[in-house]
Every structure is written in structure tokens, then in C-alpha cells.
C-alpha positions in Angstrom: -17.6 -29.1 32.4 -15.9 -30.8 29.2 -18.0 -31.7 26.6 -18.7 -35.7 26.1 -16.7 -37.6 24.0 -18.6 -38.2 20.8 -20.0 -41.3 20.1 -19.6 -44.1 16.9 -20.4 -41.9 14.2 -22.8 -42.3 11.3 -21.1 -43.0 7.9 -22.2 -40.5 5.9 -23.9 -41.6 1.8 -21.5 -41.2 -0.5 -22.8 -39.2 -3.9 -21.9 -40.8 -7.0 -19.6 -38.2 -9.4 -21.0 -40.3 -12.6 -23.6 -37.8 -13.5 -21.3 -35.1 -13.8 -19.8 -34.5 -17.2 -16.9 -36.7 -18.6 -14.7 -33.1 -19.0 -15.4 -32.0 -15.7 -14.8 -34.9 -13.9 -11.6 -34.7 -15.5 -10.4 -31.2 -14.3 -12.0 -32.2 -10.7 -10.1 -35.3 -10.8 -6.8 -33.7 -9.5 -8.5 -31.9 -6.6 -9.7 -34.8 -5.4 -6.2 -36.6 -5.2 -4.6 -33.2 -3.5 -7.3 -32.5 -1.2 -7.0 -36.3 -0.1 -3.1 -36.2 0.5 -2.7 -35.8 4.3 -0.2 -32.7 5.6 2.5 -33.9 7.4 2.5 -32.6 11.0 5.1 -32.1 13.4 2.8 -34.0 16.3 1.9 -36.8 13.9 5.9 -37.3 12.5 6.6 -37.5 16.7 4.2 -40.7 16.3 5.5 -41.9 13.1 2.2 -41.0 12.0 1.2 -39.1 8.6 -3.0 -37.9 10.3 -5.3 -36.2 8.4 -6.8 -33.1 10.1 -10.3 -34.7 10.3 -9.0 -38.5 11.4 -11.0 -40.2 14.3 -10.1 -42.5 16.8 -11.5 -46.1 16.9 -10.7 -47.6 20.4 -12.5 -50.1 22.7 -12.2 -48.7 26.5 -11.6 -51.1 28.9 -11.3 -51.0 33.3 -8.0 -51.7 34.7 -6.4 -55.4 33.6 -10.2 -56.1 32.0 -10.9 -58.9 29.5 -14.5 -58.2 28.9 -17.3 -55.5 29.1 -14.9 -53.1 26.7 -16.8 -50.4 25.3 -16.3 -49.2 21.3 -15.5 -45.4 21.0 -14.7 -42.9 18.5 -12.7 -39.9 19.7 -11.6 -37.0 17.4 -8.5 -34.6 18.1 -10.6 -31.9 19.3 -12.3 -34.2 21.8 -9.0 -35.4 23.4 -8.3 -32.2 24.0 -11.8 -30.7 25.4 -10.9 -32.4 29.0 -12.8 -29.6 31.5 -9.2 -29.6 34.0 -7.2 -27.1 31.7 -4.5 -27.8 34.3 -4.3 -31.4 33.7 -2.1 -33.1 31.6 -3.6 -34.0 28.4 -3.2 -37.7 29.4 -4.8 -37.4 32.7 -7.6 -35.3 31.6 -8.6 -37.8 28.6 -8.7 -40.6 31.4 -11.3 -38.6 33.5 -13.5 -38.2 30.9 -13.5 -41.4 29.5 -14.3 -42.6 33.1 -17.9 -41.9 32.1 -18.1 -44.4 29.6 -16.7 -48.0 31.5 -17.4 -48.8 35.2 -13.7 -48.1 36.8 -13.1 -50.3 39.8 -11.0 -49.4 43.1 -12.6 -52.2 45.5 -14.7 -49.9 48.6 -14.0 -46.7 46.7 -17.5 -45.0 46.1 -19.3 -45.2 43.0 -18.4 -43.6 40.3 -14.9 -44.0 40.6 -12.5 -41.8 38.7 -9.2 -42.9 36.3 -6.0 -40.5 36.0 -4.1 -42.4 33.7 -5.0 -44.6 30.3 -2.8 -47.4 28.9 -2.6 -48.4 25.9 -2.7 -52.2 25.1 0.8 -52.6 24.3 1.9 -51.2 27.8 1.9 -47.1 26.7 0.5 -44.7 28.7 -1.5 -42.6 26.4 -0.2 -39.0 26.5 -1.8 -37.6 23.4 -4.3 -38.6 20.3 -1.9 -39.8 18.2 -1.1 -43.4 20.1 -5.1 -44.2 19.7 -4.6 -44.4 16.5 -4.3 -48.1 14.9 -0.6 -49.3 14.4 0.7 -49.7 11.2 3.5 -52.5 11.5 1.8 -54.6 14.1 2.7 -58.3 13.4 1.7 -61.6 14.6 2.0 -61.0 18.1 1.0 -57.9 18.2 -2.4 -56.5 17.7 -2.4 -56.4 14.1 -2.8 -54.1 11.1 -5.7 -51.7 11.2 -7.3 -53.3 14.3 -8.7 -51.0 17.3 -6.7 -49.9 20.0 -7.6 -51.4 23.5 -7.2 -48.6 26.1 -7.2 -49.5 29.7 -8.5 -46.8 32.6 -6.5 -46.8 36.1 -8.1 -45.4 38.7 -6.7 -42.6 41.1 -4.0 -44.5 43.3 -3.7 -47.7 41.5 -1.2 -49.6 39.3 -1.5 -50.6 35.7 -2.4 -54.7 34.9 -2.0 -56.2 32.2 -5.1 -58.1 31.0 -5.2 -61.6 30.3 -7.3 -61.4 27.1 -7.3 -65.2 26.7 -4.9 -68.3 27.2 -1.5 -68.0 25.5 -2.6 -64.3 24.3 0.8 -62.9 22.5 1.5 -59.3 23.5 4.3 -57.4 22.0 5.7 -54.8 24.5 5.9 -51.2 22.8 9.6 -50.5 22.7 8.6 -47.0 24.0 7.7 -49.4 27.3 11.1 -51.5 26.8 13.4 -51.6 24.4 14.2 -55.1 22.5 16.9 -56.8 24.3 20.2 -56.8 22.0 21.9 -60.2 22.4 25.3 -59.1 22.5 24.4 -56.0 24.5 23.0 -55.8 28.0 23.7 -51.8 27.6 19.8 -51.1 27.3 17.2 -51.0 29.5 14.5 -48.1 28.8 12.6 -47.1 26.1 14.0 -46.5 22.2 14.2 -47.9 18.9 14.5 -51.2 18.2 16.5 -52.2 15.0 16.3 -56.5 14.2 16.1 -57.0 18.1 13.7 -59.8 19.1 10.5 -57.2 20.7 9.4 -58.4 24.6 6.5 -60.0 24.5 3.9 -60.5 27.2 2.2 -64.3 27.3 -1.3 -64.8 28.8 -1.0 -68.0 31.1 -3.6 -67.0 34.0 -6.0 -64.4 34.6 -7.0 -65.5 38.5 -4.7 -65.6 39.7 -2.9 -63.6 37.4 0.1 -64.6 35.7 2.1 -63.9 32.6 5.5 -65.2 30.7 7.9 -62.7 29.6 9.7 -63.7 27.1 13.0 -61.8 25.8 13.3 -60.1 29.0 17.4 -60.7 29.3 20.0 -61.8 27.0 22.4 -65.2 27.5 25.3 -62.9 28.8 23.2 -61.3 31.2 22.4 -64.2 32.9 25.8 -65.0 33.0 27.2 -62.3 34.4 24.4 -62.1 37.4 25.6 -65.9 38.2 29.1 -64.9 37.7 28.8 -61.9 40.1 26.8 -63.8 42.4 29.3 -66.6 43.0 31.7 -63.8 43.5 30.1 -62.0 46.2 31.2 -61.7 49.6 30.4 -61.3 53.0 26.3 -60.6 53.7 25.6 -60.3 49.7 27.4 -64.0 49.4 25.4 -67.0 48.7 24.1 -68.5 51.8 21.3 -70.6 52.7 17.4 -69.3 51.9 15.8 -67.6 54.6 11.8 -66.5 55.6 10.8 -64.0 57.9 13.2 -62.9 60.3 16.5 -64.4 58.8 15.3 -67.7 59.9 15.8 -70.8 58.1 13.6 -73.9 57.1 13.1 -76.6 55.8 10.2 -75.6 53.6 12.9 -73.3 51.7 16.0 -75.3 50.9 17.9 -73.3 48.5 20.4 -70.5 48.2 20.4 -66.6 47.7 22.6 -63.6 46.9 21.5 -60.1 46.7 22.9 -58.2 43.8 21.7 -54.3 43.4 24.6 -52.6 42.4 26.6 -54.3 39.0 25.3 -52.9 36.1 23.4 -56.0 34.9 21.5 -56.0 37.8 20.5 -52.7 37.9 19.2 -53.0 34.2 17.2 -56.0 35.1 15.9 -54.1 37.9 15.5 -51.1 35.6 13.6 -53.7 33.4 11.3 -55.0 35.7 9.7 -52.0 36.6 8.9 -50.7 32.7 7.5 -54.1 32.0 5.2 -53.5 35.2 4.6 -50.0 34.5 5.5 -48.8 37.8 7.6 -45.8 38.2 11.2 -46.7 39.0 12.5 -45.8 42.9 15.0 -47.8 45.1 11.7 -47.0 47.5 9.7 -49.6 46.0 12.1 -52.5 45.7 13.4 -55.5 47.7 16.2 -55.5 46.1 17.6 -57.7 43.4 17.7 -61.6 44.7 19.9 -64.5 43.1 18.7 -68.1 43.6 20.0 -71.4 43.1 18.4 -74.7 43.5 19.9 -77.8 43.5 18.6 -81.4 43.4 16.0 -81.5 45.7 15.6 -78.3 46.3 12.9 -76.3 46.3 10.4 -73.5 48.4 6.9 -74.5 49.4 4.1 -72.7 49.1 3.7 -69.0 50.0 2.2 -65.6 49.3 4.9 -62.8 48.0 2.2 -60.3 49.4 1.8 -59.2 53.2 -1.0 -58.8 55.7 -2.1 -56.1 58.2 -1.5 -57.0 61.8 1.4 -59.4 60.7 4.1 -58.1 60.2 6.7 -57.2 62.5 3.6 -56.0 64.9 3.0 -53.0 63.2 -0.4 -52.3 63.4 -0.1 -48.7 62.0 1.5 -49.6 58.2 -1.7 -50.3 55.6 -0.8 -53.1 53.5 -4.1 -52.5 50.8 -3.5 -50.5 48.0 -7.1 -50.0 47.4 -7.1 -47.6 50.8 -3.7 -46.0 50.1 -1.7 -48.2 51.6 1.6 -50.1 50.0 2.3 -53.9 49.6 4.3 -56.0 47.0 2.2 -55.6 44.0 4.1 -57.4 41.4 6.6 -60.1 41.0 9.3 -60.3 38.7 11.0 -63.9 38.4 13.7 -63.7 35.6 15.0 -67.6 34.4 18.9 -67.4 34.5 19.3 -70.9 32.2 17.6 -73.8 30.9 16.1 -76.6 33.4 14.5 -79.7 31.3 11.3 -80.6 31.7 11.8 -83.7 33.5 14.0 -81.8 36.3 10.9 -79.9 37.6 12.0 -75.8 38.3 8.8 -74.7 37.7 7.3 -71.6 39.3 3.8 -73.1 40.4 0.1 -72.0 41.5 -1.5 -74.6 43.6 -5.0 -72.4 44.0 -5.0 -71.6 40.2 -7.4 -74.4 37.9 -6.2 -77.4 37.3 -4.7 -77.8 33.6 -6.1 -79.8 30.8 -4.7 -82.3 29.6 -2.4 -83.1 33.2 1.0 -84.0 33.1 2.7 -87.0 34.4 4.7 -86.7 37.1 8.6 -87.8 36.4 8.9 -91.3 38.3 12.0 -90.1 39.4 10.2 -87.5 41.2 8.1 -90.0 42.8 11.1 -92.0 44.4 13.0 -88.9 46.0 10.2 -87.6 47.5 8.3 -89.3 50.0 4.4 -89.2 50.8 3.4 -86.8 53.3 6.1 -83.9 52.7 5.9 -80.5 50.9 8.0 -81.7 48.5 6.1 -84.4 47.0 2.8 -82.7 47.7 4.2 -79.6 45.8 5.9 -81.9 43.0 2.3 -83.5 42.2 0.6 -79.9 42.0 3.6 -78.7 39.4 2.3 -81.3 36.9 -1.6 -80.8 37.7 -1.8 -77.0 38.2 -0.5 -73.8 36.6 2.9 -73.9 36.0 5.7 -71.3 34.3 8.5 -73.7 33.1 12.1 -72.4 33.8 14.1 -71.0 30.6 16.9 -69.5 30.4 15.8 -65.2 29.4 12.6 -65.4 30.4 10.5 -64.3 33.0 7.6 -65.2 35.2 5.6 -61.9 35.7 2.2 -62.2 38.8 0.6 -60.2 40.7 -0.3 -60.3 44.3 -2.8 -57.6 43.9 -5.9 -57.4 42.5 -6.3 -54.7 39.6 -9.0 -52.9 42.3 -6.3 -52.9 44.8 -7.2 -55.9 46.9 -5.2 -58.6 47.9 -5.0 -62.0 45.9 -4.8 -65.1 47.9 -4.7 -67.3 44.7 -1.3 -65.6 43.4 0.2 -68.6 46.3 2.9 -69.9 44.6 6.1 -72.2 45.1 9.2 -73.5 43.9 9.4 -76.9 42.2 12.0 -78.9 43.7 14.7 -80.1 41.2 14.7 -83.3 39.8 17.5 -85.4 38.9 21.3 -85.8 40.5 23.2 -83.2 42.2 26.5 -81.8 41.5 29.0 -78.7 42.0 29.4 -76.3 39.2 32.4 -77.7 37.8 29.7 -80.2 36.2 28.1 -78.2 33.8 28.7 -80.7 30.9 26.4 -83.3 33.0 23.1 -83.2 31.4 21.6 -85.2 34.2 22.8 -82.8 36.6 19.9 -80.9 38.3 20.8 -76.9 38.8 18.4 -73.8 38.4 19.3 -70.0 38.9 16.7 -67.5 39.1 16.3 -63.4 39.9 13.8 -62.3 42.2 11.8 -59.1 42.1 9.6 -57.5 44.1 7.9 -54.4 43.1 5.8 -52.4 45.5 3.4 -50.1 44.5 4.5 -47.3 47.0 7.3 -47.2 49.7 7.9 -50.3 50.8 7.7 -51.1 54.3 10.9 -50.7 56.3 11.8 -48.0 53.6 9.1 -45.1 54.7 11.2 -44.4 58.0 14.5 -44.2 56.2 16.1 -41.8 53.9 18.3 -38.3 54.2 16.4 -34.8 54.6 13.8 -33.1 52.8 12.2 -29.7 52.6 8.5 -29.9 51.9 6.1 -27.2 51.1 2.1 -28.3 51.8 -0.7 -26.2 50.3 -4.3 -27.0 51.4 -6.6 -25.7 48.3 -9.4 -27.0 50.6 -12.2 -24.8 52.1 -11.9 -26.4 55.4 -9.4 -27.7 57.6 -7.2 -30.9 56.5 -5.8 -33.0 59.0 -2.6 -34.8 58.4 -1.2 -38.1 59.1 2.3 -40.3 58.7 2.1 -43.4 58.7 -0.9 -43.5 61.0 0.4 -41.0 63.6 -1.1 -37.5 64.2 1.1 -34.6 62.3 -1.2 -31.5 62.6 -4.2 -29.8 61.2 -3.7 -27.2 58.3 -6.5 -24.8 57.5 -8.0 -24.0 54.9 -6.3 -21.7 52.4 -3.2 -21.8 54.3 0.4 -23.0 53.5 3.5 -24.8 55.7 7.0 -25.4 55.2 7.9 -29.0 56.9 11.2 -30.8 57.3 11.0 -34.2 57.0 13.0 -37.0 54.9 12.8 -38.5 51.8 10.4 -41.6 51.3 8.4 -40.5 53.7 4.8 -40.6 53.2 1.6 -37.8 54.6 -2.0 -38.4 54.2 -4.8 -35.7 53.9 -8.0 -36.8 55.9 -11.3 -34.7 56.3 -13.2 -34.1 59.9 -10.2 -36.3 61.8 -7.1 -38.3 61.7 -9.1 -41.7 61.6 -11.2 -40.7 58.3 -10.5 -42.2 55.2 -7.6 -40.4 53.4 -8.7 -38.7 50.5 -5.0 -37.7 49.0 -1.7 -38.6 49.7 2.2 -37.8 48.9 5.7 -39.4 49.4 8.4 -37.7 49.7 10.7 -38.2 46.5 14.6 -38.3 46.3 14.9 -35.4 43.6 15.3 -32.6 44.0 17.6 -33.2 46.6 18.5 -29.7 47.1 15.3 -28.1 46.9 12.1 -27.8 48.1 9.2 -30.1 47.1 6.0 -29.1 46.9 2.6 -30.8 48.0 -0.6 -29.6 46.9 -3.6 -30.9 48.6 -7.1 -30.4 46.7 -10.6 -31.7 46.8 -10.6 -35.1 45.3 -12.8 -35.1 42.0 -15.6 -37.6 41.0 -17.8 -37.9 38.0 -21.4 -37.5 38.3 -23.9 -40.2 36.7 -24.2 -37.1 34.1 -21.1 -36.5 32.7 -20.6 -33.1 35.1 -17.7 -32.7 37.2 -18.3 -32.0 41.0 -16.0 -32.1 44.0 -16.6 -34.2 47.2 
């Protein structure tokens, strides 16, 4: 077992060199200075970093997406590195010993529950000592000077959430996360320096359900160029009327879509919206890039982005909780293509969130299109009452439909504001009554989406049960045989699908999983399927 991490650390008293004599405090004098100059390490220049030998970490630990109930700790180099799994990443193995100190939360998982991964309050995740360290050029949005780090433990099978913090909380993005947008380049879209570009920030507006503004998150000729493209498209991709479910129109969805995956702005929005989210890129867990326009009067009622078992498509057999391995849309992305005025509604709104202080008025204008009794006057009264993102052009509405434990949230229920003011082709853009909102939708799974998992071109996959006893294996709820213990197998099979490991029968709770990946793609992949570990009450490591 590792050894603990050690614990706030006494200051030691200072002795006072005024006793000593005048002439040999002088020839101790430059000592002193050398010994205090720190060497300049390879690891530390990495981090932009010039660490002393001996320098601690000062961090406040946190559970998943957590406001409250962080926990101060003090970590030096050698305990980052003491984690007892000498085959883990350095990363993963801090996060499993740090699981000791905060209660991690993965909703019906038993107690203690264990993180693999640590993220950093800025978005990082934590890889080595050097990013516990306090920044040294934080500025007003960002955490500041000298301040502790906030670290945030995921547990085993979850996604990354941001925490709230408070109302209107300013977070800068690290550009190691996502690069700052260049506004007369939408060439960039991972991580990197970032010159004089305006950082991404992340804005606190709700923590139940919880919801954040982007801001930064795409340039003016970006958005341009998506609405350019999308007027352009053709054929199935071309702008047609809204649909829910099945292809089926309504009248509680009034405006237009395009799909757009393939241009090269889309694809670095796309790109975007999964850094921001912290969720590892794959055409897998994506709908797809959607283009919306609303015109006066338009709008979308209230709905969940987010999907139940048992209702969908009949399928009884896909698991739609994260928390028990399963997949669901996790995260929205909802990127503002241009400027709607206040007074012309647009807003993306939460109808189960709190009520806002001080409420705003609702535009009489609204009042007289929409008559009493339909969605779209009930939802134009909740837009001025209730949480509310307000449309602008390069930013972003970021919420989640899942819970940082993996449950679903019925509070992230949103809708689409209808438009407010006259109508109008888009000939009129000079009309500054004229009512006209464009918008990019994405959804981000946290694994293979469903409708993906059965799709994909051939794979060679190698499984290797570590176990003592027999594992029994499952896709996608079906039977597909029992491996022994000890023993190997070569499978064919396809990429995105995903197996599950289950002890004593197929219907047992899965204990590990893997999807197949795309890469490599002439290879052979290979799956190795081991104990699950937990974290006694003591510190120890044991196995299940």
C-alpha cells in the first residue's frame, strides 16, 4: 500500500541570525542567497515553472462538480509519486489516493467509491505535481495570484463537471484545455499558446440544474460561415422544418435545422465542444453538428435533451444511466451564431430552475402575439421569471443533463424562447426590428451513443481476464460467453461496440467495461479485464 499523503504541515520557528557576529553573518550572507536560488528543472521549465526541490503543494480537494465540503491539502513531489499501482499513470494513481481524503460520489456505487482521474479547476487534468502548484499570471477571472489550486476527483466511469462555485463565478479555461479563439482565425481548436487572444471563460449561472455561459467560444467569421454553409446545403442536410422523435413534426417546435459535420468550421466547433466538456473526442459520442433558425414566433417548448430507459425506440436492453455504465447525452453545447436583443426573447430557458430576483418584464409585444393558454406564451412568461442564457452572437450555453454522480437531471428541462418582433427573409438584415436567431446544437454523450454501438467497420479484439474466477460477458445486454480465469480470447467484432465484465452471471452488475475504438484500425486492440479496486476506510488498497 502507498503511503498517505501528508497532511498541512507545521511551520517550523525560525532562528534569528542576529546573535551571530557582524563578520560572519557577512561571509554567510552569500550562502544564504545561493542556496535559496531554485535549479531550473527540465519538468518544472515543461510547466513554466522554476520549483524548488523541497516545494509543497497547497490544494483544496474537492468531489466531482462540488461547491462545498473541499478539503485543504499539502502534497510534496515525493508524495505524488508514492501512488501504491506502479502501473498506473501518475495521474490516475494521485486520484486514488486522494480518494481517501473527500467522499467521491457515483450515485448506488458502494461506499467508498474510488476516482481515476483529478481536474484541475481551470478544466486540466492533472498529470503530474507541477499543475498543483499556484499559477503565476492568473488575472481577474481566473483564480488569482498565489491562491490554492481547487482539484476535483472523478470517479471510475464518470465525466468531469464543472462546479458552480457561486452566481456569475468567472472561470478562465486553461489554454492547455482550449486555446483562445483568434478573431481573424477559426484555424484553432485544441490546446496551445495563446498570444493577446481573448482566453474562454466559463460563467456560473446555475448549479441545479446546472448551467454555464461560455463566453469566447467562436469568432464573428465562424458564425458566418456555419450560416453561410447552412443556407447552402442540399438535399437531407438542407434546412427544413424542426423535427422530435421519429422525423415527426409539431407544433411545439416551430423552427428550422441543418446538420453540418463536415466543413471545417464545424468540425472545429465540434472539436471545441468536447475540450470545453472534457470529454474525449469520438464521432461515437455525438449527434452531430445542428444548425437552427428561429424566426418571429418561433420557438421549441419545453423538453429534456437527456433520454429514458424503456423509451426509446422500445429497446429495453440499451442503459441510459451513466452511474451503472450505461450512455446518455451528458452535456449540451448551444453555441449563439449572432446577436438577438433583449426585447426579441431567443433565450435558452429553465422552467424547473429558481425563479430569478429581481423578475423581468415581459415585452408587451410578447403579450399580444401570444395568446393565453399556449406553450408559447406559457414559455415566454417563464423566460422573464426563470433562468435564462440570453442569445449573443460567440457564445455559448453549456448544461448538463446528468448529474455529476451519474444520475439523470430532470431540472436541466429547457426550451426555446420564441422570437419577438416582425418577421422577415434574409435579405432584411439592415431591419433592426426584424426578429431572426441562429444557433448550433451539441450533444455530447458520455459513451457511444445509442444508434452508434451497432454500427461501425471491423475490429480485432484481444480480451484478458486477470481475474481468479470466471467473467462472464455481455453486449449490450445480450449473452457473449464466459471466459475463465487466467485465460485469453481473440474476438472479431466492430468498432464502437461496447462488452461488459460481470461476476457469478450475465444479470450482475458490471464491474468493468470497454468500447471498441476506431484506432488502430489495422491492429488488434486489447482488453484487459481486472478486479475493480476500492479503498478501505484505512487508507489500504484491497480488491473486491
Amino acid at each position: 500500500s502507498s503511503s498517505p499523503p501528508s497532511r498541512p504541515r507545521r511551520r517550523r520557528r525560525r532562528r534569528s541570525l542576529l546573535p551571530l557576529p557582524l563578520p560572519l553573518m557577512l561571509l554567510l550572507l552569500p550562502l544564504l542567497v545561493v542556496s535559496s536560488l531554485a535549479p531550473y528543472t527540465a519538468e518544472a521549465a515543461a510547466s513554466g515553472r522554476n520549483r524548488r526541490p523541497n516545494d509543497v503543494a497547497s490544494f483544496v480537494l474537492f468531489d466531482n462538480g462540488s461547491s462545498s465540503g473541499g478539503v485543504d491539502v499539502s502534497l510534496s513531489p515525493d508524495d505524488f509519486r508514492s501512488g501504491s499501482d506502479s502501473d498506473a499513470p501518475p495521474g490516475e494513481a494521485f486520484a486514488v489516493d486522494m480518494s481517501r481524503l473527500v467522499d467521491v460520489s457515483k450515485y448506488m456505487a458502494p461506499k467508498p467509491v474510488v476516482a481515476t482521474r483529478a481536474f484541475r479547476e481551470d478544466g486540466e487534468l492533472i498529470t503530474n505535481f507541477e499543475q498543483l502548484l499556484p499559477a503565476e499570471d492568473e488575472d481577474e477571472d481566473g483564480s488569482g495570484e498565489g491562491r490554492k489550486r481547487r482539484v476535483y476527483l472523478v470517479a471510475n466511469g464518470l465525466e468531469f463537471v464543472w462546479p458552480f462555485v457561486e452566481l456569475g463565478h468567472l472561470q478562465r479555461v486553461s489554454p492547455n484545455v482550449m486555446i483562445p479563439l483568434n478573431a481573424s482565425s477559426s484555424s484553432s481548436s485544441s490546446g496551445g499558446g495563446g498570444g493577446d487572444r481573448p482566453p474562454v471563460i466559463i460563467e456560473s449561472m446555475s448549479e441545479s440544474p446546472r448551467v454555464f455561459r461560455i463566453h469566447n467560444m467562436c469568432t464573428p467569421d465562424e458564425s458566418r460561415s456555419i450560416i453561410e454553409n447552412a443556407l447552402s446545403l442540399k438535399g437531407a442536410s438542407a434546412l427544413h422544418r424542426s423535427t422530435v422523435g421519429e422525423d415527426e413534426t409539431t407544433d411545439t417546435r416551430t423552427s428550422e435545422n441543418a446538420w453540418d459535420s463536415d466543413s471545417d468550421v464545424a468540425k472545429a466547433l465540434i472539436s471545441r465542444s468536447f475540450r470545453v466538456t472534457n470529454i474525449e473526442e469520438n464521432p461515437g459520442k455525438r449527434d452531430g453538428l445542428q444548425i437552427v433558425r428561429y424566426k418571429s414566433g418561433q420557438g421549441y417548448n419545453t423538453h429534456p435533451d437527456y433520454f429514458e430507459n424503456g423509451r426509446r425506440n422500445g429497446d429495453d436492453d440499451f442503459d441510459f444511466n451513466p452511474y451503472s455504465g450505461g450512455s446518455n447525452r451528458f452535456a449540451t453545447v448551444f453555441i449563439y451564431l449572432n446577436d438577438v436583443p433583449e426585447n426579441q426573447g431567443g433565450f435558452t430557458v429553465f422552467p424547473r430552475a429558481p425563479s430569478i430576483v429581481p423578475v423581468r418584464p415581459v415585452p408587451r409585444r410578447a403579450l399580444e402575439m401570444f395568446e393565453i393558454g399556449t406553450w408559447q406564451r406559457h414559455v415566454t412568461e417563464k423566460c422573464y421569471t426563470r433562468l435564462a442564457v440570453p442569445p449573443a452572437l460567440g457564445t455559448a450555453a453549456l448544461f448538463y443533463s446528468i448529474t455529476p454522480d451519474g444520475r439523470i437531471d430532470s431540472k436541466s428541462h429547457h426550451a426555446a424562447c420564441p422570437l419577438i418582433g416582425k418577421g422577415g427573409e434574409e435579405e432584411d438584415d439592415d431591419d433592426p426590428d426584424r426578429a431572426l436567431k441562429w444557433g448550433a446544437n451539441i450533444w455530447l454523450w458520455n459513451r457511444q451513443r445509442y444508434g452508434e454501438v451497432r454500427t461501425g467497420d471491423p475490429r480485432s479484439l484481444l480480451i484478458r481476464n486477470e481475474c481468479d474466477e470466471d467473467v462472464y460477458l455481455t453486449w449490450e445486454g445480450r449473452d457473449n460467453g464466459v471466459m475463465e480465469g487466467g485465460r485469453a480470447m481473440n474476438m472479431n467484432t466492430y468498432e464502437f461496440h461496447r462488452f461488459k465484465a460481470h461476476f457469478r452471471g450475465y444479470k450482475e452488475k458490471a464491474f468493468a467495461e470497454y468500447t471498441v475504438e476506431s484506432e488502430p484500425s489495422d491492429g488488434v486492440q486489447t482488453w484487459t479485464v481486472r478486479r475493480p479496486r476500492v479503498v478501505t476506510f484505512d487508507g489500504s488498497k484491497e480488491e473486491l
